[in-house]
N, C-alpha and C positions, 0 to 999 in steps of 0.2 A: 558430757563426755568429751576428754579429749580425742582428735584426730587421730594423737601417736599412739591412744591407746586401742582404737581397733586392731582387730584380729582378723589377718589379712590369709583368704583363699586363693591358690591359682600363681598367676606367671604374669609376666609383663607383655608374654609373648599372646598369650591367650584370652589374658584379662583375671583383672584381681576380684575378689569381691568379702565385704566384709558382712556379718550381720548382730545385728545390735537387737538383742530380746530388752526392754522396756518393762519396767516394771507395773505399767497400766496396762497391761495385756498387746500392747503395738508392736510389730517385729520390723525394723527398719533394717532393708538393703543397699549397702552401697557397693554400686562395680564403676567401674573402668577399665570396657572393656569396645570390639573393632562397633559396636551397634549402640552403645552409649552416648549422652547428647554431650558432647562435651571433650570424647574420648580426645579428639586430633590436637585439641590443646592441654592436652593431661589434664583436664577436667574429670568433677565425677559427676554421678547422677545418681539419685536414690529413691526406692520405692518402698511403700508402706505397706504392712499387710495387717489386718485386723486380726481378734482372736482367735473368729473361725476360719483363717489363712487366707481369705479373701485380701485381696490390694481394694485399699481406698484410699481415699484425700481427703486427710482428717483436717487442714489447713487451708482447705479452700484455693487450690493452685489452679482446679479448672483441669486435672490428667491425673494422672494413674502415679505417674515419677513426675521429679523437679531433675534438670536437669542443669551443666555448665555451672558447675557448683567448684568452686574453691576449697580447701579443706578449712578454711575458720566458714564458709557457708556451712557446709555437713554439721561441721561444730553446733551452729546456729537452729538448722534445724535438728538438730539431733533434740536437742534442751528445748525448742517449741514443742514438738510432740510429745517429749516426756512429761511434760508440763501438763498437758492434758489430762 
């Protein structure tokens, strides 16, 4: 999935957030928002959540979210976990 094509929640003011339902049952959230790792350099950060809406780390990052992410990174991980 492209970057441009997410579908973006919220304000600049408040924080964006986008979310990507996966066709292997994964629901991947991306914000940028004032609690985000990443926010103060217009970074994003993204968290996964499994089918029973639980957050895991299906990619072994070692946390919950990836954070200080670029938008070709999100690209990146978007297509690792779809991959799954």
């Amino acid at each position: 999935m492209k970057f441009t094509e997410l579908k973006w929640e919220g304000n600049a003011v408040e924080g964006i957030q986008a979310i990507v339902e996966l066709e292997n049952g994964f629901e991947v959230s991306v914000v940028r928002n004032d609690l985000s790792y990443g926010n103060q350099r217009g970074l994003y950060e993204i968290g996964v959540f499994n089918a029973s809406g639980g957050m895991c780390d299906p990619l072994g990052w070692g946390d919950d979210v990836k954070g200080w992410l670029k938008p070709e990174d999100v690209e990146k991980e978007l297509d690792l976990i779809a991959s799954l």
